[in-house]
C-alpha positions in Angstrom: -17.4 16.8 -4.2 -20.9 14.6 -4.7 -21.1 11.3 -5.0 -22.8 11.6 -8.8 -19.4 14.0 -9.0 -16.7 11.2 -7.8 -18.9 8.4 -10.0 -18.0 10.7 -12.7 -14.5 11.4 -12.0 -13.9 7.7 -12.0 -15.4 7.5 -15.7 -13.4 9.9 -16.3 -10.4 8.1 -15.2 -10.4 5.1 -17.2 -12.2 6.2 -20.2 -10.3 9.5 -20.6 -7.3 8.7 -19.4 -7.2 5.3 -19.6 -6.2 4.6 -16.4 -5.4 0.9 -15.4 -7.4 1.2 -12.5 -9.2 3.6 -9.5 -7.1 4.5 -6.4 -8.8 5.1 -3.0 -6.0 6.3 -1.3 -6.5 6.7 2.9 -10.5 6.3 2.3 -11.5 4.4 5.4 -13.3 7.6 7.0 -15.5 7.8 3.8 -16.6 4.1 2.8 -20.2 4.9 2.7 -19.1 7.8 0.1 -17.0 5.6 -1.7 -19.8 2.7 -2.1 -22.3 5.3 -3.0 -20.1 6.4 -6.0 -19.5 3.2 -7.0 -22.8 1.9 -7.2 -23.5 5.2 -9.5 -20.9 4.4 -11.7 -21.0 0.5 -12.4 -24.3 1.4 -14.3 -22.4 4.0 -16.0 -19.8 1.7 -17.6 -16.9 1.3 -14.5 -15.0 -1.7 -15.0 -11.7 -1.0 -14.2 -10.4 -2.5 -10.8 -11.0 -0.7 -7.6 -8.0 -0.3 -5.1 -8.0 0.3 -1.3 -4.9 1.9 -0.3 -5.0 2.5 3.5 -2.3 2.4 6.4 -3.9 -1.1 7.6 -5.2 0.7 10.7 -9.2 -0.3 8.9 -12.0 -1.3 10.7 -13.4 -4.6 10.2 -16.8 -3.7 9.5 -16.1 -1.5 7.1 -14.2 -3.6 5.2 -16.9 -6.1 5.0 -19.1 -3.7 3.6 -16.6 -3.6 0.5 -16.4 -7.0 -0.5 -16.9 -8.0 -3.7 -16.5 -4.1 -4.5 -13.3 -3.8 -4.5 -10.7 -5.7 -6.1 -6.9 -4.5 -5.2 -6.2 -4.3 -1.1 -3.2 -2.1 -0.6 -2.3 -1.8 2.8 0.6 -0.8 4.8 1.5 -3.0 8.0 3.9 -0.9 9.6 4.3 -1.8 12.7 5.2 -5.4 14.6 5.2 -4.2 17.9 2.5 -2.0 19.7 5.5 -0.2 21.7 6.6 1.4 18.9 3.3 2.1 17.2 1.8 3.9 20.4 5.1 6.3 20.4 5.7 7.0 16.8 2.1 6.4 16.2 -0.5 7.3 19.0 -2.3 3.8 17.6 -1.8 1.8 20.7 -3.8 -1.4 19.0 -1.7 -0.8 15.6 -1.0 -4.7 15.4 -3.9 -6.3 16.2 -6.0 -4.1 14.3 -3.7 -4.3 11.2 -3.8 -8.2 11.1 -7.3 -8.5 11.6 -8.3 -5.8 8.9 -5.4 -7.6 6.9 -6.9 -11.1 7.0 -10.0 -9.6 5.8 -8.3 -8.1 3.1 -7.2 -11.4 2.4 -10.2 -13.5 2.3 -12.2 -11.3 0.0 -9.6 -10.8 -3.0 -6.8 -13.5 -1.9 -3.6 -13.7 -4.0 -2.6 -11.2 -6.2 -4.0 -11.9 -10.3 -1.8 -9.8 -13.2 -3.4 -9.4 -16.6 -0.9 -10.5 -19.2 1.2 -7.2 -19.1 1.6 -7.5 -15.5 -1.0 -5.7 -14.1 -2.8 -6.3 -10.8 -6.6 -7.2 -11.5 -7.2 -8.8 -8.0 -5.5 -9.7 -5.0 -3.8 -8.4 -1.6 -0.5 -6.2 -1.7 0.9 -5.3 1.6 3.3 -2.6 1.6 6.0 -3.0 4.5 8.5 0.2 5.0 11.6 -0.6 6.9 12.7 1.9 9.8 15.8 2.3 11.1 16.7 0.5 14.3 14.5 -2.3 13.4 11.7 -0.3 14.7 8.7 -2.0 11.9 9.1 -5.0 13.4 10.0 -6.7 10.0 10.9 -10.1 11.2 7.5 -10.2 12.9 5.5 -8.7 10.4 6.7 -10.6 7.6 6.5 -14.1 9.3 3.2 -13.2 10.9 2.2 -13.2 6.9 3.8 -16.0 5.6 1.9 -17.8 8.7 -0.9 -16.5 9.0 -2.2 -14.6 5.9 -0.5 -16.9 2.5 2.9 -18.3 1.9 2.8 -16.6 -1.9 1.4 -13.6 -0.5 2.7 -10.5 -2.3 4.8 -7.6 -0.5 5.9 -4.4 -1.1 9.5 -3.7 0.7 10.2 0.0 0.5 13.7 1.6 1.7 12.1 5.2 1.1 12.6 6.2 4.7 13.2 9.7 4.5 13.8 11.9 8.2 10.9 14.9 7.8 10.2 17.9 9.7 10.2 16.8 13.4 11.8 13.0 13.4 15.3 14.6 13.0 14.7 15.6 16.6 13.9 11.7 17.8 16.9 9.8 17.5 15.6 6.9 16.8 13.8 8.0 13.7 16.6 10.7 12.9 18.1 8.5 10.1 17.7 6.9 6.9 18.2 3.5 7.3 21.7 1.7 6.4 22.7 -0.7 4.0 22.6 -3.6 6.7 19.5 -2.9 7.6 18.6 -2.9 4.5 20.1 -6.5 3.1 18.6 -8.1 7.0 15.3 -7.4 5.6 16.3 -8.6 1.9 17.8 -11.9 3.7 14.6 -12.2 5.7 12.4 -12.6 2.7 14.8 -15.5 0.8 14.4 -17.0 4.6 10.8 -16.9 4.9 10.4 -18.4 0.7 8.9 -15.2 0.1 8.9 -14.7 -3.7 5.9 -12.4 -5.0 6.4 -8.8 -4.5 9.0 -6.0 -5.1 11.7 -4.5 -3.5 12.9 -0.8 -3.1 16.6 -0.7 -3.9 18.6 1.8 -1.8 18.7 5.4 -2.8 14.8 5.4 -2.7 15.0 7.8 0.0 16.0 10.7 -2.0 14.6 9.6 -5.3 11.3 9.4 -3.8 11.6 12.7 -2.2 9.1 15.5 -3.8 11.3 18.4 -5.7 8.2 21.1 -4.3 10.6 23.7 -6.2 9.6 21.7 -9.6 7.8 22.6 -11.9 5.0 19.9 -12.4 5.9 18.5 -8.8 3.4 15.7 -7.4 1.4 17.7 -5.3 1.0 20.7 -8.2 -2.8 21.1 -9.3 -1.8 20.1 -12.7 -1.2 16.7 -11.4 -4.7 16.3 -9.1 -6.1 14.0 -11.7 -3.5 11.5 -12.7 -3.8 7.9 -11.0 -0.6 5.4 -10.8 -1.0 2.1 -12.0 0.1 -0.6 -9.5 3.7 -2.0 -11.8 7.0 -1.9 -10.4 8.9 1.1 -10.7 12.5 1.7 -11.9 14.4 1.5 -9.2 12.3 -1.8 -8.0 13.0 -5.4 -8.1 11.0 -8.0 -9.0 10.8 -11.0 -7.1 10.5 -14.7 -9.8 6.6 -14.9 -9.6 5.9 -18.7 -8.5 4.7 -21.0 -11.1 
């Protein structure tokens, strides 16, 4: 696909199917693409937020290439520890390079902004998937945030740890991750004052699973053009938003 072809898909997007915003999902090996598209399509009519949805592992540089271009960070911080990043990973500067592409993040949108039906128009997300055996690093991630990044910052806690293909072979991976692990994390948040966000309740595991025996699965072509707003989902909660 073009550039002039992506510029057009994105018209496409929110003025066909009225999509509540554009999702880059993984896109930090094609920036350049992605700002030449863009700068076709604002002239075009694009108005809809643009969202950066990446594992955290971004370069800097490239991230400042996008600001003021896009509007909704969404990355991952997965890891608190390099130990475990290098092993499970192969991204033996996971942390450092998460934080500083995070703070980035961070100082070009800031806060997370809703419209008045509760969708994200600006702001920093950061998605934060708890591992069995306490192998994300969650105490360290989420008060590395709180410290360093924005007390209200907004998080995404996901449970939806699911063993695939090989990790039933690694035992510490070779599980989904227990109820206790599950309410240490929950318990960290109320300790830390975090408050903006949601949280996976447990079960996501499975209901998050693809059905690839389905019709109409996620991955089937006839779904290739659909794009997910960023709202809470059904089995989510929702933290009180600070006032």
């Amino acid at each position: 696909m073009d550039c002039h072809t992506l510029a057009e898909r994105m018209l496409y997007l929110q003025d066909e199917l009225g999509c509540h915003n554009i999702n880059f999902v993984s896109p930090s090996h094609f920036v350049p693409q992605l700002l030449r598209a863009v700068v076709e399509a604002v002239p075009m009519g694009l108005r809809v937020p643009l969202v950066y949805n990446s594992s955290g592992y971004d370069s800097t540089a490239s991230l400042k290439e996008l600001d003021g271009v896009i509007s909704i960070y969404l990355p991952d911080l997965r890891y608190g520890s390099d130990r475990w990043a290098k092993k499970f990973s192969h991204a033996r500067d996971y942390v450092a390079r998460a934080r500083q592409a995070i703070r980035e993040m961070y100082r070009q949108v800031g806060d997370l902004v809703v419209d008045e039906s509760g969708v994200a128009q600006k702001g920093l997300i950061v998605r934060h998937l708890i591992l069995p055996n306490g192998l994300a690093g969650s105490e360290e991630s989420l008060t590395w945030l709180v410290r360093e990044i924005s007390p209200t910052v907004t998080v995404s806690i996901m449970s939806q740890y699911m063993p695939m293909h090989r990790t039933p072979r690694i035992p510490l991976l070779s599980r989904k991750i227990t109820v206790e692990e599950h309410e240490t994390v929950l318990q960290l948040l109320t300790d830390l004052g975090i408050e903006n966000g949601w949280v996976q309740e447990m079960g996501a595991a499975e209901e998050y699973l693809p059905d690839f025996e389905r019709e109409g699965h996620p991955f089937s072509p006839a779904n290739y053009r659909d794009a997910t707003p960023i709202k809470p989902t059904t089995n989510q909660v929702l933290f009180p938003q600070n006032t």
